[in-house]
C-alpha positions in Angstrom: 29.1 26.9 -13.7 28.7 30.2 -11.8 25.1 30.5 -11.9 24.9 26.8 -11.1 26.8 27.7 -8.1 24.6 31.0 -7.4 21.1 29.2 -7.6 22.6 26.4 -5.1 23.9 28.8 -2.7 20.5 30.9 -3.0 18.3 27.5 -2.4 20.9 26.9 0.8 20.0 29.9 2.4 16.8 29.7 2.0 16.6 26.7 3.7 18.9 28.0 6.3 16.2 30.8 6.8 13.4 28.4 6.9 15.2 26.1 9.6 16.0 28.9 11.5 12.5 30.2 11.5 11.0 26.8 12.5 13.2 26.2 15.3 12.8 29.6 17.0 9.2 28.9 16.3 8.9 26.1 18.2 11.4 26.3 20.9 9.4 29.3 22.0 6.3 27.8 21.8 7.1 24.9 23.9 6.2 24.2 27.2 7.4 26.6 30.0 9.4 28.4 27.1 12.5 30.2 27.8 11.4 31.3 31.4 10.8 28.3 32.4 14.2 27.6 34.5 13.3 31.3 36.0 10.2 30.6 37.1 11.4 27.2 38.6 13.6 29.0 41.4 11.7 29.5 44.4 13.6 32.9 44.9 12.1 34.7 42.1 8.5 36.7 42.3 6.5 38.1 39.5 8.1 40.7 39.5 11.1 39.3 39.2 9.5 37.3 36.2 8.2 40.6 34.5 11.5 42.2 34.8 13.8 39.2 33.3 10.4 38.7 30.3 11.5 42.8 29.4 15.2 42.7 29.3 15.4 39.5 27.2 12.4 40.6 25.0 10.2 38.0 25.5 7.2 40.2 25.5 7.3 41.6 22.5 5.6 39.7 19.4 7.4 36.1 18.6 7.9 37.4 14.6 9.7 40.7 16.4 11.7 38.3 18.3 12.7 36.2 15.3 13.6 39.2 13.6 15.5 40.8 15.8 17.3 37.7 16.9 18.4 36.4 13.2 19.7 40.3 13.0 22.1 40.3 15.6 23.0 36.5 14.5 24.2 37.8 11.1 26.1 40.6 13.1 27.8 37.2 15.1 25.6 38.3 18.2 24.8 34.9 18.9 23.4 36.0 22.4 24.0 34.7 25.3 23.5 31.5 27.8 21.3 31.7 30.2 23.3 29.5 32.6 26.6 31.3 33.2 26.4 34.3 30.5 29.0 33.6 28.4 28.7 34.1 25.1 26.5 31.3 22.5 29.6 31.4 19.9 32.0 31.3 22.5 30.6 28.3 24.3 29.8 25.9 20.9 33.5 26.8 19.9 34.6 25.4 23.3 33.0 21.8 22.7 33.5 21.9 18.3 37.0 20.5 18.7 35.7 17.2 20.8 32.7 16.7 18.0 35.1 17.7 14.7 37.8 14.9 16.3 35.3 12.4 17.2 33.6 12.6 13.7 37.0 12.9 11.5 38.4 9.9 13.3 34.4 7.5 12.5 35.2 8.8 9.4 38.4 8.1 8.5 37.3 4.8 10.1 34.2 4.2 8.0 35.5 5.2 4.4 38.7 3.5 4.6 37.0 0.0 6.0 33.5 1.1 4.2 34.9 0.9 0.6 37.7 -1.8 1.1 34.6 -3.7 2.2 32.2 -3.0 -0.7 35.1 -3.1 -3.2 35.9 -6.6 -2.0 32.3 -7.6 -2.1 31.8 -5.8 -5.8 34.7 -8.4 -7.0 33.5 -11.3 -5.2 29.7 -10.9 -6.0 27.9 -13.6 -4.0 30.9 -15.1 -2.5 31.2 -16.0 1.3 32.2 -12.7 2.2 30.3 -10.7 -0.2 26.8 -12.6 1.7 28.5 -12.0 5.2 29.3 -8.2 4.4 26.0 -7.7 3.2 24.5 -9.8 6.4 26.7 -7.5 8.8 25.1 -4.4 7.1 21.8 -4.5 7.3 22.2 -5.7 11.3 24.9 -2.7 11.4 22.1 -0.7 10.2 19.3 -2.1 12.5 21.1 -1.8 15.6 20.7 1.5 17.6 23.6 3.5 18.5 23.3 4.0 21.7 22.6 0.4 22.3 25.5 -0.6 20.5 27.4 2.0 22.5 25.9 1.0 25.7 27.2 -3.1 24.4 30.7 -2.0 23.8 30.5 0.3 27.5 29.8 -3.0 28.8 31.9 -5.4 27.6 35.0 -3.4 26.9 35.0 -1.5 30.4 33.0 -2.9 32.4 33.7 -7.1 31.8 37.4 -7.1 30.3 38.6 -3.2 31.3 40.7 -2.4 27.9 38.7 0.8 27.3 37.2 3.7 29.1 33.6 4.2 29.9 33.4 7.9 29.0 35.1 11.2 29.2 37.1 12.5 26.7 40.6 12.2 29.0 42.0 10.9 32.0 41.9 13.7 34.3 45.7 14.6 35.1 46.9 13.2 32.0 45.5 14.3 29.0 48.7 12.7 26.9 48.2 11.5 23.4 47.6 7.8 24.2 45.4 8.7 26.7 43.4 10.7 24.4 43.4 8.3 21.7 42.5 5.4 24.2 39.2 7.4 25.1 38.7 7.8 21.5 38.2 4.1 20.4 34.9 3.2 21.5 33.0 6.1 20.6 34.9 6.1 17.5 34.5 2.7 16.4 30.4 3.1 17.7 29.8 5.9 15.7 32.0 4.6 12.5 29.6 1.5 12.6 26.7 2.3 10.6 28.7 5.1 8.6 30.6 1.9 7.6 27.8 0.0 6.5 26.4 2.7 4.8 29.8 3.7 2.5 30.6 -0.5 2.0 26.8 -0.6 0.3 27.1 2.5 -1.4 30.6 1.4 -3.1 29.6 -2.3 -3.7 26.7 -0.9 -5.8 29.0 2.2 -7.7 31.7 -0.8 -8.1 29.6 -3.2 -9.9 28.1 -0.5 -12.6 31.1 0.4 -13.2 32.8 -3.1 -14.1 30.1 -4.0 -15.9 30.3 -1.1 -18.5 32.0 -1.5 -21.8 34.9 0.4 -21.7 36.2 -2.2 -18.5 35.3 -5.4 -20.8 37.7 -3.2 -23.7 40.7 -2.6 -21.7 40.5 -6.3 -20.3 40.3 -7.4 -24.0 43.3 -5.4 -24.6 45.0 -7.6 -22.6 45.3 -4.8 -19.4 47.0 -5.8 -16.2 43.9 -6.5 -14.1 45.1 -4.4 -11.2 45.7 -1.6 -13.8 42.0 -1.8 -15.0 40.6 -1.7 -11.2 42.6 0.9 -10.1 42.8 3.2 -12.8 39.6 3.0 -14.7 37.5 1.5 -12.8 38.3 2.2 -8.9 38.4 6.2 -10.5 34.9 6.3 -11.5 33.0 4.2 -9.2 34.4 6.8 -6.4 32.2 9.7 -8.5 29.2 8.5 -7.0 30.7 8.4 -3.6 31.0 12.5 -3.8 27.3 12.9 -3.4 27.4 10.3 -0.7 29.6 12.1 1.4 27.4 15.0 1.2 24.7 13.1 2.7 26.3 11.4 5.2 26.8 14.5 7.0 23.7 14.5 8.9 23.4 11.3 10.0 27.1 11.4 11.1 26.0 14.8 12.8 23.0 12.9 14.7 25.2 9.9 15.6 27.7 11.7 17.2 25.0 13.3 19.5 24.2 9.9 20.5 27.5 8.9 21.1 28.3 11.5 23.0 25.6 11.0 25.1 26.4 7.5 25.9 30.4 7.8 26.4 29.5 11.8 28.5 32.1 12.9 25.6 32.1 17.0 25.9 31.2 17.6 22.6 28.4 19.7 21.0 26.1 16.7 21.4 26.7 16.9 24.7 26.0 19.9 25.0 22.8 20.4 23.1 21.5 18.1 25.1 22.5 19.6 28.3 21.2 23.2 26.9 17.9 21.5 26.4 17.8 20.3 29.7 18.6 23.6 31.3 16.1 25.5 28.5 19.2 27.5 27.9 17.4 28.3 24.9 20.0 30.8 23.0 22.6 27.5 23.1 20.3 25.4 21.3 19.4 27.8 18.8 23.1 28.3 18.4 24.3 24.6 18.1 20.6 24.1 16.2 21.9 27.0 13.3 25.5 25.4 13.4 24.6 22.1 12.4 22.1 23.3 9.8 25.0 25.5 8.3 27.5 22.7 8.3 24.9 20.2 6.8 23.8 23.0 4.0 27.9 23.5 3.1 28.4 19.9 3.0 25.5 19.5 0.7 26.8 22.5 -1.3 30.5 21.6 -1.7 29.1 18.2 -2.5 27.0 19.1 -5.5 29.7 21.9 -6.5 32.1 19.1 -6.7 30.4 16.9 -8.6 29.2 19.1 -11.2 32.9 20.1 -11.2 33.8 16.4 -12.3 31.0 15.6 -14.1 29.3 19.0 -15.8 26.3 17.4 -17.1 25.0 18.2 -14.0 25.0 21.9 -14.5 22.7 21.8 -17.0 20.0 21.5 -14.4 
């Protein structure tokens, strides 16, 4: 198990390197690069240019720059933003509590209705709702989020008024309801696909599993039928669902970018969007490492898991 667990964690970096390496790569190398919001004030001269190119390095060799950048990142020298100064760590860690709430509560939302969904639909196979749970998925699926988002904006706040168009709170309030009213629609937006996804996931683990032998066994024993779903079989069709958790990860990372976009939530989303704007270049390399770290943990703790529960796994 432990050298299971050391060759993951050694591939995870490595990837983490590689990202790393790719992103500084081509962030540099895109138009206007980092001095481009310098150069677009009308107050500063070449010399002024020259001078800010020396004290932030940018003319030394881009493999020097890499190097010397992913050094002091180690250290937690994240750098700092070009727009006010303050600290890269200290500004993500500002706007991770809006993203971590908004993407436990889709969640929460998603698993819970997700495998209700494709349990139902796994015991009703080709029933009414089994065909109309399978029908709202794949348009779940089809539909972009930030149309859907831009939908709910619309009807919700704009037509009947129940919701609120954006923001994370009412300013002067901030209570609990009126946090959790702000939290519904991009919530529920960004829980819709995630939803889809874990109800087709578990309709597929669900119908292996009651199909195998030992489920026909225990119902010729004479088992309570709720006893054989819950116990046996409801227990190892979630196995499956370990890995997909894992996975989800990033494309409940990329949704919530979108949704925060559309409902101006102050998340990291937000944010690395707004860093882009501004080229504040040390930001997005900050949020950019962040999210590959998260992903690569989830991805790890995912296969650890699992390998945990079921160790023919570590034999690869």
């Amino acid at each position: 198990m432990a050298r299971y667990v050391v060759n993951r964690l050694a591939q995870a970096i490595m990837l983490l390197v590689i990202v790393s390496a790719i992103g500084f790569a081509l962030l540099h190398l895109a138009p206007g690069g980092p001095l481009s919001q310098f150069a677009a004030s009308a107050q500063m001269t070449q010399e002024d240019l020259d001078r800010v190119t020396r004290q932030l390095g940018l003319d030394r060799p881009l493999p020097i720059q890499y190097l010397d950048w992913f050094g002091r990142m180690l250290k937690g020298d994240w750098g700092k933003s070009y727009r006010d100064g303050e600290a890269v760590l200290s500004v993500i860690s500002s706007h991770l509590g809006a993203t971590l709430e908004l993407m436990a509560t889709a969640t929460i939302i998603a698993v819970l209705l997700g495998c209700w969904i494709g349990i139902l639909g796994a015991l009703r196979r080709y029933s009414l709702f089994d065909t109309l749970a399978t029908v709202g998925a794949m348009i779940a699926l089809s539909i972009p989020t930030f149309w859907f988002g831009l939908v709910t904006i619309y009807v919700f706040s704009v037509k009947l008024g129940w919701l609120p168009a954006g923001n994370r709170e009412t300013v002067g309030d901030g209570s609990f309801l009126d946090l959790l009213h702000h939290l519904i629609a991009p919530a529920l937006v960004l829980a819709l696909v995630e939803t889809a996804m874990w109800g087709r996931f578990m309709r597929s683990s669900m119908l292996e599993v009651i199909n195998q032998d030992y489920i026909r066994t225990a119902r010729a024993k004479g088992m309570p039928e709720w006893r054989i779903l819950t116990v046996h079989a409801l227990r190892n069709a979630l196995l499956p669902m370990i890995t997909v958790a894992g996975l989800q990860f990033p494309t409940l990372l990329g949704g919530a970018l979108v949704a925060e976009t559309v409902f101006t939530w102050p998340g990291m989303g937000r944010l690395f969007l707004d860093s882009i704007g501004y080229r504040d270049y040390p930001v997005v390399m900050g949020i950019l490492m962040f999210s590959a770290t998260m992903v690569l943990i989830g991805s790890l703790l995912a296969d650890i898991f699992y390998a945990v529960v079921d160790p023919r796994i570590r034999v690869g």
